[in-house]
C-alpha positions as CSV (number, residue, x, y, z in Angstrom):
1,X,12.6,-10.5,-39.2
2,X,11.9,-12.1,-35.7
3,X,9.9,-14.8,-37.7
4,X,12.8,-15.6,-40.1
5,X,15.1,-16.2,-36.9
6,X,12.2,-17.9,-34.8
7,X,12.1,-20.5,-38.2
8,X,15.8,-20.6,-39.0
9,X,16.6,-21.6,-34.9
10,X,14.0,-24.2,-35.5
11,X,15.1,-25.7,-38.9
12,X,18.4,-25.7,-36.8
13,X,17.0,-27.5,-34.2
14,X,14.8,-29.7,-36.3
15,X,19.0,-31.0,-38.1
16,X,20.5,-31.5,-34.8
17,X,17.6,-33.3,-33.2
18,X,17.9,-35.7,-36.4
19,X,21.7,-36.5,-35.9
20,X,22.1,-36.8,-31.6
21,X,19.1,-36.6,-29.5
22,X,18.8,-39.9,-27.7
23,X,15.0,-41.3,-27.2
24,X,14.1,-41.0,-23.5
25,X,15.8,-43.3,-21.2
26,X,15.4,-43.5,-17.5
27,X,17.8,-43.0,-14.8
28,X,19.6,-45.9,-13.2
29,X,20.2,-46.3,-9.4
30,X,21.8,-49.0,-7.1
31,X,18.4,-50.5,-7.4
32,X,18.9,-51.5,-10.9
33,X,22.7,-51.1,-11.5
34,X,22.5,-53.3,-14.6
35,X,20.7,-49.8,-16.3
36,X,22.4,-46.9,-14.3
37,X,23.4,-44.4,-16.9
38,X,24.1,-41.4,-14.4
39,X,24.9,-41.2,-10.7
40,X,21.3,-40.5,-8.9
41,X,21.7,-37.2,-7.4
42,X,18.5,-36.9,-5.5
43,X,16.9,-33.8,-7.3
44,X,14.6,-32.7,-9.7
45,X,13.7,-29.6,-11.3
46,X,10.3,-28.2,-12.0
47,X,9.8,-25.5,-14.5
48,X,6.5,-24.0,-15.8
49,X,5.0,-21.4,-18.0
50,X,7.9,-20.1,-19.9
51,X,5.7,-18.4,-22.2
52,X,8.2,-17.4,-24.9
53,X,7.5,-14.1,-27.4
54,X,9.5,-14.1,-30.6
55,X,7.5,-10.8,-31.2
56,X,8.4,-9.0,-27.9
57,X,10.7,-5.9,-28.7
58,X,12.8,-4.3,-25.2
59,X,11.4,-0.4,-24.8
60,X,7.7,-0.9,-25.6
61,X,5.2,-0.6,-23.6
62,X,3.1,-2.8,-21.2
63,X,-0.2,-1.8,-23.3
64,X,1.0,-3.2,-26.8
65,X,2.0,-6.5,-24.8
66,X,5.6,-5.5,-25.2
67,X,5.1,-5.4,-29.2
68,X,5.3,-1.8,-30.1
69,X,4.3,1.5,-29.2
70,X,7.7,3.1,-26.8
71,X,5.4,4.7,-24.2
72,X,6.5,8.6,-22.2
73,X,9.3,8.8,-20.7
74,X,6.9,8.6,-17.6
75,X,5.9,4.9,-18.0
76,X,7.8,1.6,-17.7
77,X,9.0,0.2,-21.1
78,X,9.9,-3.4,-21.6
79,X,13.2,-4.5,-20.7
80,X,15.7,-6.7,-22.4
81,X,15.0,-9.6,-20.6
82,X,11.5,-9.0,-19.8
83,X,9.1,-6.6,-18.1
84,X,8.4,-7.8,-14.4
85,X,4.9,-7.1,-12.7
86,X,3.3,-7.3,-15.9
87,X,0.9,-8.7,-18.9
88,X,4.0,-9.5,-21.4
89,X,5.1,-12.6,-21.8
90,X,8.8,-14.0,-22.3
91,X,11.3,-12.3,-24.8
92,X,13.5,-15.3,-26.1
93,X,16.5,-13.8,-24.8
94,X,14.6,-14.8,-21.2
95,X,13.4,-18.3,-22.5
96,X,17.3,-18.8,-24.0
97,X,19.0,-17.4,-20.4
98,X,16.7,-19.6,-18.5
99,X,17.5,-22.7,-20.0
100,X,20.9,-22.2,-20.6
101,X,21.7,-21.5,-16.9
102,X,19.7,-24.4,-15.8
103,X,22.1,-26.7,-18.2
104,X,25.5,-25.1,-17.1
105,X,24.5,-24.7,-13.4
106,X,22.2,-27.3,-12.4
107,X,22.1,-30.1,-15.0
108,X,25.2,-32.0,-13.1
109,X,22.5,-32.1,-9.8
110,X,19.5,-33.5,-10.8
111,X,18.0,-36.3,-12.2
112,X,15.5,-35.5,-14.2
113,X,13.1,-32.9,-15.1
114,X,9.0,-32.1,-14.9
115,X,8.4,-29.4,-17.3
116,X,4.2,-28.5,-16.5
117,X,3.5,-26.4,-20.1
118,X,2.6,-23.2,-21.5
119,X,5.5,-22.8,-24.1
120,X,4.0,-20.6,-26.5
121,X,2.6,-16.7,-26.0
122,X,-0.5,-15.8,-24.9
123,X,-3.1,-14.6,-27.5
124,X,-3.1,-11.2,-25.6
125,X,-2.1,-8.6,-28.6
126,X,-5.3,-8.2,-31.0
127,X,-3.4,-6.5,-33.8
128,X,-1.2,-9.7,-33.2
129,X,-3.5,-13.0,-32.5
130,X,-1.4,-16.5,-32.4
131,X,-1.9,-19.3,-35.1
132,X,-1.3,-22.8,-34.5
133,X,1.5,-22.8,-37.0
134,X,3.4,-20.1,-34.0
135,X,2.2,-22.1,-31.0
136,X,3.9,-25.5,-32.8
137,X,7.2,-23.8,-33.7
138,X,7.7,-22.2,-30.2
139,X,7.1,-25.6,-28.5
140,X,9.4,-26.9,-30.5
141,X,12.2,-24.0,-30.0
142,X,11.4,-25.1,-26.2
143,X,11.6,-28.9,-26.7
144,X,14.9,-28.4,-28.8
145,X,16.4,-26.2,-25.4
146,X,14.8,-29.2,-22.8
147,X,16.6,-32.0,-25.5
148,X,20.0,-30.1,-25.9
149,X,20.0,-29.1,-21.8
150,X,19.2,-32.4,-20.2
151,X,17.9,-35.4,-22.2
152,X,21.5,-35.4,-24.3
153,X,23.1,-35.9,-20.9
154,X,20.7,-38.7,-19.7
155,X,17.9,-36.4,-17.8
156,X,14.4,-37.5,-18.3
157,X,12.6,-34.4,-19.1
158,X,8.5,-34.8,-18.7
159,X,6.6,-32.5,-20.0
160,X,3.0,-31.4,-19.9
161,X,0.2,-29.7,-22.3
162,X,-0.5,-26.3,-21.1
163,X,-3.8,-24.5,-22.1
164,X,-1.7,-22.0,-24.2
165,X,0.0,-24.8,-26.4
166,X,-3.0,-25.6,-28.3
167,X,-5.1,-23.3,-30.5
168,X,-7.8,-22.2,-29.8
169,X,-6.5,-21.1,-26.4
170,X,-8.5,-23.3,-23.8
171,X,-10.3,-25.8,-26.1
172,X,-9.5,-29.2,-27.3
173,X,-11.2,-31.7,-28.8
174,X,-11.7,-35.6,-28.2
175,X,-8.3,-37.1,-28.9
176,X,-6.7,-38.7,-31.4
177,X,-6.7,-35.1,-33.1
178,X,-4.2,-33.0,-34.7
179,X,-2.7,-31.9,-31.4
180,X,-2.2,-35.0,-30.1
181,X,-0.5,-36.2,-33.3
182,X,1.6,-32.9,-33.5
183,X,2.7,-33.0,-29.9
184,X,3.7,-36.9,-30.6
185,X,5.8,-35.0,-32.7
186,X,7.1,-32.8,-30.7
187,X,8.1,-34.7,-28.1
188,X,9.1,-37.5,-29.9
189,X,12.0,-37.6,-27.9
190,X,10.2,-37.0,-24.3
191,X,7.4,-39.7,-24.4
192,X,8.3,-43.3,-24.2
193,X,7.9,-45.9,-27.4
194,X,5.1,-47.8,-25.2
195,X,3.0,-44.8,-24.5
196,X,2.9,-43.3,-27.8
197,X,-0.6,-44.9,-28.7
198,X,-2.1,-43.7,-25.8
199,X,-0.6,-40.4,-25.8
200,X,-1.8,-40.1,-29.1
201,X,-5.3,-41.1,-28.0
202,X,-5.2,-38.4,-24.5
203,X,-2.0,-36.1,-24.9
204,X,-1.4,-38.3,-21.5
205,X,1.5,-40.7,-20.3
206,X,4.0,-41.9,-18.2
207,X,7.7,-42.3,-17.6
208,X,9.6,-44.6,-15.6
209,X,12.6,-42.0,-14.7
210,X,14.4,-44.4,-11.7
211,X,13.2,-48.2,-14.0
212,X,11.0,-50.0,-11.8
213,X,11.1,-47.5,-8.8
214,X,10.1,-44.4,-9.6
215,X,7.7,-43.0,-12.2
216,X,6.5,-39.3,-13.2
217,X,2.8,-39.5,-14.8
218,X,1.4,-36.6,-16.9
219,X,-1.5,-35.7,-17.5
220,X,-3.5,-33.9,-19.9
221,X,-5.6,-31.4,-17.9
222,X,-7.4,-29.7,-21.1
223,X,-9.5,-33.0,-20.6
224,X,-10.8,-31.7,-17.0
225,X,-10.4,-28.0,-17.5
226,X,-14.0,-26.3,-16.9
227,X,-13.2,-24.0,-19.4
228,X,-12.8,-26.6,-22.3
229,X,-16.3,-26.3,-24.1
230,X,-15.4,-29.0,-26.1
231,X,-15.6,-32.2,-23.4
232,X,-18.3,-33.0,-21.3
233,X,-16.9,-32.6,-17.8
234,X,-16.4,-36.5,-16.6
235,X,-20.0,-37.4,-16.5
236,X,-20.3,-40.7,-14.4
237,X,-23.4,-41.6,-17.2
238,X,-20.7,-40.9,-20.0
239,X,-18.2,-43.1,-20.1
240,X,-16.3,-42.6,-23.0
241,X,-15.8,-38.8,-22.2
242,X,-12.1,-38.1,-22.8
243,X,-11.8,-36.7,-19.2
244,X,-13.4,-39.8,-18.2
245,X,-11.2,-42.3,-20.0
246,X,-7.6,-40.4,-19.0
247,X,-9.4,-41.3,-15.1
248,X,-10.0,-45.3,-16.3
249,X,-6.1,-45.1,-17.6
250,X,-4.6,-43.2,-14.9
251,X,-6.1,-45.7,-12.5
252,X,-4.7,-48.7,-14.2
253,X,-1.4,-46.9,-14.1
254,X,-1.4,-46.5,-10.4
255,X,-2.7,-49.8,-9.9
256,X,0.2,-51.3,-11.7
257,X,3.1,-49.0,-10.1
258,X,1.6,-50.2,-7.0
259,X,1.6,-53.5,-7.2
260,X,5.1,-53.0,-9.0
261,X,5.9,-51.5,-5.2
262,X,7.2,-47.9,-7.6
263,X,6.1,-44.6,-6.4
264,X,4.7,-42.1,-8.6
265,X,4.5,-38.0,-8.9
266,X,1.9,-36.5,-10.7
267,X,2.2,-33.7,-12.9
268,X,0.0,-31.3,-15.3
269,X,-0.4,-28.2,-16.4
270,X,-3.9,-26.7,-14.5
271,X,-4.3,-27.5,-11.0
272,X,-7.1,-30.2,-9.7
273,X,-8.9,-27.5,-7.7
274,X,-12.8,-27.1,-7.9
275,X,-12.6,-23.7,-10.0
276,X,-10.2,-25.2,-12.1
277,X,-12.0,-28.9,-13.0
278,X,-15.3,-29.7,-13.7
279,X,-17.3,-30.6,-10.7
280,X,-17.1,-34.6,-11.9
281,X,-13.1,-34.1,-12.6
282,X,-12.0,-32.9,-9.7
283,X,-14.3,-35.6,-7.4
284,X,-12.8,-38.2,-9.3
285,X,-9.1,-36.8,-9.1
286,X,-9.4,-36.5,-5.5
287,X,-11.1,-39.7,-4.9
288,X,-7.7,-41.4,-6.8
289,X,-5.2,-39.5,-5.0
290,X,-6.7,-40.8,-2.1
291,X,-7.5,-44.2,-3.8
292,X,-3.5,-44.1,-4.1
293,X,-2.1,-42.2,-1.4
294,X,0.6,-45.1,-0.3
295,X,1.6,-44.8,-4.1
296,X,1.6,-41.0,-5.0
297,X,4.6,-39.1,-3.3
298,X,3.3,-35.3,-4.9
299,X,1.2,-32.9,-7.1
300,X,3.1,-31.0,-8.9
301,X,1.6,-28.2,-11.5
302,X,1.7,-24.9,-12.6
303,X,-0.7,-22.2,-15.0
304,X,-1.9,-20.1,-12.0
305,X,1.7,-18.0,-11.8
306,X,0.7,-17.4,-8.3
307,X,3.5,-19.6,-5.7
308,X,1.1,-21.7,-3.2
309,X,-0.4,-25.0,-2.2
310,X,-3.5,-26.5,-1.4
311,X,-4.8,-29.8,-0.3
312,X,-7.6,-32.6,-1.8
313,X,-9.9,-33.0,1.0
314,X,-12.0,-35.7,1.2
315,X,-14.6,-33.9,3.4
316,X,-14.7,-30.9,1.6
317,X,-15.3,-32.9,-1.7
318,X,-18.1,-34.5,-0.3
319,X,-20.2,-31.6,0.5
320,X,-19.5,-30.1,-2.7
321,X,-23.0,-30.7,-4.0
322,X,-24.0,-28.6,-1.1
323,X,-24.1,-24.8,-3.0
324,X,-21.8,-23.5,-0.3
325,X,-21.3,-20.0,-0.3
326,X,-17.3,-18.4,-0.5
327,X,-17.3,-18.2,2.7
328,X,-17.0,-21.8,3.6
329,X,-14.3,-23.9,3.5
330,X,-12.1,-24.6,0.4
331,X,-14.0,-21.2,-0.4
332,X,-10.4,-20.4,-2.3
333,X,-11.6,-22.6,-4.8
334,X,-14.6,-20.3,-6.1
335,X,-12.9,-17.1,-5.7
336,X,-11.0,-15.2,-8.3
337,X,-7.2,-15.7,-8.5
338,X,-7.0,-11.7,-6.8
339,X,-8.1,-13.3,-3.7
340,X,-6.3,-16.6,-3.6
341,X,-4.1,-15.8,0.1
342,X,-7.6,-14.8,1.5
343,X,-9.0,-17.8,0.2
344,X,-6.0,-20.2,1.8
345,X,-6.0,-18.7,4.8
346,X,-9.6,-19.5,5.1
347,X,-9.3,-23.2,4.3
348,X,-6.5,-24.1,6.3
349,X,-8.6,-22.4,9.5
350,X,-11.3,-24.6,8.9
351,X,-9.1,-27.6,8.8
352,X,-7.2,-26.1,11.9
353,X,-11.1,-26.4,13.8
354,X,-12.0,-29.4,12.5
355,X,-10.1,-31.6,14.5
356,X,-7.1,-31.2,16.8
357,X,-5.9,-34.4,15.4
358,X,-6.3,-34.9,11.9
359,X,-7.0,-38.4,10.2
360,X,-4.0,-38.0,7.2
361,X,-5.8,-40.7,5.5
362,X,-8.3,-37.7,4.2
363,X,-5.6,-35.6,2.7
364,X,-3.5,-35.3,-0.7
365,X,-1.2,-31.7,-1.3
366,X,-1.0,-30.3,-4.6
367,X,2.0,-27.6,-4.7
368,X,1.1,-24.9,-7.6
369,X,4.5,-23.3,-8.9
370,X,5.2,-19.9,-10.0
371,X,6.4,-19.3,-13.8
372,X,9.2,-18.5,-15.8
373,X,7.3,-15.8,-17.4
374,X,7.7,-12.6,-15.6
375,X,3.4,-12.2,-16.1
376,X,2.6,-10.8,-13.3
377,X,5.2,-11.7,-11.2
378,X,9.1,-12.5,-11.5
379,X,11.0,-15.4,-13.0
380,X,11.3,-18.5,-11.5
381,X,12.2,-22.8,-10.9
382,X,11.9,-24.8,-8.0
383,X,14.7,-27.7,-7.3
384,X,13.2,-30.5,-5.3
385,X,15.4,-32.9,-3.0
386,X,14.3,-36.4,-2.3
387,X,15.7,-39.1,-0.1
388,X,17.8,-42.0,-2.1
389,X,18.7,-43.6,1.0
390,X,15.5,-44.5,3.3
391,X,13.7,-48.1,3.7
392,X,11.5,-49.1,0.9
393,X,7.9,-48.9,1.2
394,X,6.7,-52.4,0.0
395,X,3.0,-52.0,0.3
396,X,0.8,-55.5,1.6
397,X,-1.3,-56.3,-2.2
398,X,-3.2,-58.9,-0.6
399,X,-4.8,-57.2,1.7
400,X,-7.9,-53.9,1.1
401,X,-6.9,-52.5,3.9
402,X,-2.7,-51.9,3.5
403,X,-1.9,-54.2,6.2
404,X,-4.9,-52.9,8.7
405,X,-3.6,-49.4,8.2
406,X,-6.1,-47.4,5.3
407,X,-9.7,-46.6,5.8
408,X,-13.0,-49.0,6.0
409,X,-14.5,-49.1,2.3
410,X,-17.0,-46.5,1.9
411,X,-20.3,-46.9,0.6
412,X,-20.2,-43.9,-2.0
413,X,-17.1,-42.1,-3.4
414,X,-15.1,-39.9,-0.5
415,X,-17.4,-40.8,2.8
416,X,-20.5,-41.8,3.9
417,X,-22.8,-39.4,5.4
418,X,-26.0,-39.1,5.8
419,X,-26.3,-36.4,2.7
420,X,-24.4,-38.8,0.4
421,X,-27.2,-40.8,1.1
422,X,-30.0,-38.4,0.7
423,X,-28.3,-37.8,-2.0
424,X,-28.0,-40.8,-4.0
425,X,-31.5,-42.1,-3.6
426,X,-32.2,-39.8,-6.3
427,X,-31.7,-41.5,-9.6
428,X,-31.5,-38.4,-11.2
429,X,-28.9,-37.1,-9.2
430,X,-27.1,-40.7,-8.6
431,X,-27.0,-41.3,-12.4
432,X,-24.7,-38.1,-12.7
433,X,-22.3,-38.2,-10.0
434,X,-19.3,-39.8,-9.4
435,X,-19.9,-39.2,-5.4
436,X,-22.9,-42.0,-5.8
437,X,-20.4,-44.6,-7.8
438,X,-19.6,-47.4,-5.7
439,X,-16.0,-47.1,-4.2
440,X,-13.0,-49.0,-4.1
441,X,-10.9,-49.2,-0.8
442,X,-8.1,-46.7,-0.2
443,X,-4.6,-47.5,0.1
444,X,-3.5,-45.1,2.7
445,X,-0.3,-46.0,5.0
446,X,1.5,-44.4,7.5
447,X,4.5,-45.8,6.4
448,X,4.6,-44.8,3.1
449,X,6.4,-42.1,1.3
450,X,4.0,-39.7,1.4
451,X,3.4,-39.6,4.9
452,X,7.1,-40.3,6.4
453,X,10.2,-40.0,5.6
454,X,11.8,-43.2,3.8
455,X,12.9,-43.7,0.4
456,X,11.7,-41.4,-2.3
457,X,10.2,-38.6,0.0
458,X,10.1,-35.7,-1.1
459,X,12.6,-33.8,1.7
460,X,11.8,-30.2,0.6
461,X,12.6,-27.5,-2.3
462,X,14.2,-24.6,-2.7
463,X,13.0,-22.0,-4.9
464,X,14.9,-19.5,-7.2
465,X,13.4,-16.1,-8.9
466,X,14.8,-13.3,-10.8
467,X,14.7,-10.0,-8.7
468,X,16.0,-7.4,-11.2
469,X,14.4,-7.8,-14.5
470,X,16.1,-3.9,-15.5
471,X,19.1,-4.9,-16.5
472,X,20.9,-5.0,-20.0
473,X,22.4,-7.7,-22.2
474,X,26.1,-6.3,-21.4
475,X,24.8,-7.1,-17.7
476,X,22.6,-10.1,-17.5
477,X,20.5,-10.9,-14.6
478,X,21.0,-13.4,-12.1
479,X,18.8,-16.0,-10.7
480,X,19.3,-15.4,-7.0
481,X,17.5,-18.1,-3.6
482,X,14.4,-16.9,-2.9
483,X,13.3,-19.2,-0.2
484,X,13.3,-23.1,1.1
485,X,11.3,-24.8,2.9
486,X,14.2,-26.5,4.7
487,X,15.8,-25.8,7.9
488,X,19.4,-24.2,7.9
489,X,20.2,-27.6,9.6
490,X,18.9,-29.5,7.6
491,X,21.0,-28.5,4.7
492,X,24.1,-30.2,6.3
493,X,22.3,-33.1,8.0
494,X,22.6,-36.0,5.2
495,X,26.6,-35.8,5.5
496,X,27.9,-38.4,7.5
497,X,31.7,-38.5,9.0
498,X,32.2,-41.7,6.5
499,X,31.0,-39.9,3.6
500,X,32.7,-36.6,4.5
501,X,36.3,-38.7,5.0
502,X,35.0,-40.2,0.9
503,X,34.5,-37.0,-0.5
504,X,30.7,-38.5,-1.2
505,X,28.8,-35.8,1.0
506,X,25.5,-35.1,-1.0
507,X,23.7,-32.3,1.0
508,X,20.0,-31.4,0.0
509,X,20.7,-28.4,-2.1
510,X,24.5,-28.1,-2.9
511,X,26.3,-25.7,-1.2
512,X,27.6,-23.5,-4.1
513,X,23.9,-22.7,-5.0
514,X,23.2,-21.5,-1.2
515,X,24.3,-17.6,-0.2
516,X,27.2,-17.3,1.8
517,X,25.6,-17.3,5.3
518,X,23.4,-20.9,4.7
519,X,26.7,-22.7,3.8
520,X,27.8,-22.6,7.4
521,X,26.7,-25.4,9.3
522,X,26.8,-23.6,12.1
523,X,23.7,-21.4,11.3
524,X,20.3,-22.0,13.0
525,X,18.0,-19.5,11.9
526,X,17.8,-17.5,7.7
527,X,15.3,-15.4,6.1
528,X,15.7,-17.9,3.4
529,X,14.1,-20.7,5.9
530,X,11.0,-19.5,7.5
531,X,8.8,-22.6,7.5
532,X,11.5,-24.8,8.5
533,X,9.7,-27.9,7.6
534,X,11.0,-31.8,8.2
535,X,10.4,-32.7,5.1
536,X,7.2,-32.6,2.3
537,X,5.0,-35.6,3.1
538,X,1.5,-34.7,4.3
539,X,1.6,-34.3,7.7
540,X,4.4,-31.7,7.3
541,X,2.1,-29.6,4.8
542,X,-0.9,-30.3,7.1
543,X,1.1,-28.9,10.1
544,X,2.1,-25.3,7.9
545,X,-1.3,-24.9,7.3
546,X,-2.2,-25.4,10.6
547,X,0.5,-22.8,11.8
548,X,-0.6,-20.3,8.9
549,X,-3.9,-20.8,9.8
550,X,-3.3,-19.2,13.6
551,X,-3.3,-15.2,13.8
552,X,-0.9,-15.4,16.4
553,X,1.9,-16.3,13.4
554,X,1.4,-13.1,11.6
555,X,4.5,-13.0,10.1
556,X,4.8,-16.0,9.0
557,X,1.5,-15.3,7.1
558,X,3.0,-12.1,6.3
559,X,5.8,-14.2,4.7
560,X,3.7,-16.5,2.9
561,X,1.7,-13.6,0.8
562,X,5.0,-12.6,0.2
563,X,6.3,-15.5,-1.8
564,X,3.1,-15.7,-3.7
565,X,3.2,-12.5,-5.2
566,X,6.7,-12.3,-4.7
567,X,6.6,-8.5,-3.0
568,X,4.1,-7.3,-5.5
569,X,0.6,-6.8,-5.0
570,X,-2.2,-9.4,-5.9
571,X,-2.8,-9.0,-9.7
């Protein structure tokens, strides 16, 4: 029965997408007025493993992944909108809420939307397993909800292929294949006309969402995921190696936004950490972030469930090759998900001893968001604010250095040191690594977006979960603040006396999606605001870490953990 609904919604779907859903079309601003469509708004939403189950039934239990089986009266059962803390995925009726409070409440606020993957189940139910014909029709229920919510009103909506969208779970092939054709499909709507041949190639592309000022690249992380058995892991001796060839694209791309003077967010389903990537992978992703840091304003993915950030250091990168034990720095990266805070806290003391000043030019953040799925943790989405009124950054093209600003040219990729060098006098080792390639000059700025606040930086996010998954479908739940990272002042800040006497005022978050006690500009100090930050570029996120990294802010700390297991225990 719940297949003969799941395939009647889609035919459904399939009808209406024939008769109104636009092709993808940017966002307009005063910067091209002779395109704007919608009034820029200054926000974005990110969403991420929703995870739907068209085979979850409320009052099971946890052990049949919410199939069957009603457990005693003892044990928790699944609930009608999902079973919190747990290993089930997404009843619809979550999926269905989710999206359709996001269009009524938030659509009118932001301008467009990155959507980081993992629409279908997980195979977690033996009696149960997925086919690729199921993983296909739930991405398209989802793409149907993303097209009807936001791209019919004008929002770009960018989304990603998660490791659960493809079948078998975890391993894809060299592209063009049947999932990149299927997903062309798909998202027929989402991917632009001049990337089609290339996303058909990768599963990778990009979007122009503000025309010639703003772009949102995706990328397909199967390509650099360690645990795809089917690539070869970015092998500087093997050049046409799909991970390889998304990293000779994505570096055109950033090249031309560049010299285009745009800005760009990245965004992808896995994280670019080194127990994520393969070893080549993630050297060559952090060497272009950093390649790029005057043109990338964020990092933005998802599949870990688990709320937190981490940063692409260069000097941790280059001692990679070094067998470090857990212990040392970026040890978070080669621990188990279980021990993630421990592993944070660890890395952002090292980086708190390293220097009392540090050189920015060394740093990229990638933020990791927590899922719609309530496995293991709670429902969620993260609305991002960005400034639409700063200086633009135009960035000096005639010169390797940014104006005198970015780092010397180093010999090998991510530094110079004397065991780069030891290193790469062995052919052997040379051959194989990326770290003994010949490097291009970074473009690294303090003026830029990413490192103060001027047009298009990212000003902070506020985040929003589900705390009470037992409810019933005569009483929904509600998606309630969880935190910000702004200050209570800052949420009233960007309202001048002209625009207040215009009606114009545009705050950060609006004010009828704060509680009661933030919409008073008169507040200093909320539970809701404990980092307090200035705004997202790096040396805001290198100044948390810094904090969190000092015992003496135990609560803080105490905070942090918090958020990212949102009250429950690591799982």
């Amino acid at each position: 029965m719940l297949q003969t609904s799941l395939v009647f919604l889609l035919v459904l779907s399939s009808i209406q997408n024939v008769v109104s859903v636009p092709m993808q079309v940017p966002l307009g601003n005063s910067l091209t007025s002779s395109r704007q469509r919608r009034k820029l708004q200054g926000r974005f939403l990110h969403v991420t493993d929703m995870h739907p189950d068209p085979h979850y039934r409320p009052g099971m239990s946890e052990d049949s992944a919410c199939h069957r089986k009603k457990p005693k009266k003892t044990k928790r059962r699944s609930g009608d909108y999902g079973m919190p803390y747990s290993d089930c995925d997404s009843p619809v009726s979550l999926t269905n809420y989710t999206l359709d409070f996001l269009d009524k409440k938030w659509s009118s606020d932001i301008d467009f939307v990155i959507w980081t993957g993992d629409s279908a189940r997980h195979d977690n139910d033996r009696k149960l397993p997925r086919t690729t014909k199921e993983i296909y029709e739930l991405n398209r229920l989802m793409a149907s909800k993303m097209e009807n919510a936001f791209l019919k009103k004008g929002i770009p909506v960018i989304p990603s292929i998660g490791n659960n969208d493809i079948w078998p779970h975890n391993i894809m092939m060299p592209g063009p294949n049947d999932i990149t054709f299927e997903y062309s499909s798909i998202w027929s709507s989402f991917v632009p006309f001049h990337s089609f041949q290339v996303f058909q190639r990768g599963g990778y592309y990009s979007v122009e969402v503000i025309p010639d000022a703003l772009a949102v690249i995706s990328l397909n992380t199967m390509y650099f995921f360690d645990s795809n058995k089917a690539v070869g892991g970015c092998e500087a001796r093997d050049p046409q190696d799909p991970g390889n060839l998304q990293f000779d694209w994505l570096e055109v791309q950033l090249e031309t936004f560049r010299n285009r003077g745009m800005q760009v967010w990245i965004s992808g389903h896995v994280p670019p950490s080194a127990h994520n990537y393969y070893p080549e992978c993630h050297i060559r992703y952090v060497e272009l972030s950093l390649m790029f840091q005057d043109t990338i304003l964020g990092h933005l993915f998802g599949h870990m469930n688990a709320d937190h950030f981490f940063f692409l250091d260069a000097q941790v990168v280059a001692n990679s090759n070094l067998n470090r034990s857990s212990d040392e720095p970026n040890g978070l990266l080669k621990k188990k998900h279980s021990e993630l805070y421990d592993g944070l806290l660890k890395d952002f003391a090292h980086m708190e001893k390293r220097s009392k000043k540090i050189d920015h030019d060394n740093f990229a953040v990638v933020n990791v968001a927590p899922s719609v799925v309530p496995n293991p943790y709670l429902p969620s989405f993260r609305i991002f604010s960005y400034n639409i009124t700063g200086t633009p950054y135009i960035p000096d093209l005639h010169s390797d250095r940014s104006a005198g600003l970015s780092k010397d040219v180093p010999r090998y990729h991510l530094g110079d040191s004397e065991v780069h060098s030891d290193l790469c006098r062995d052919s052997g080792f040379s051959n194989k690594s990326w770290l003994c390639q010949p490097s291009k000059p970074w473009k690294s700025n303090p003026n830029s977006p990413s490192r103060t606040n001027t047009l298009f930086t990212p000003l902070g996010f506020a985040q929003y979960f589900m705390p009470n998954l037992t409810t019933t479908k005569k009483s929904p739940p509600k998606y309630k603040l969880e935190y910000m990272t702004f200050s209570p002042a800052s949420l009233h800040a960007s309202a001048g006396l002209e625009e207040e006497m215009s009606g114009n005022v545009r705050y950060p978050i609006p004010l009828r999606h704060l509680p009661r006690s933030l919409r008073n500009s008169t507040v200093t100090k909320s539970k809701y605001a404990p980092y307090e930050m200035r705004d997202l570029t790096i040396p805001s996120w290198t100044d948390l870490a810094r904090r969190l990294a000092k015992p003496k802010h135990e609560k803080l700390r105490k905070t942090f953990r918090k958020f990212m297991y949102m009250g429950a225990e690591e799982r």
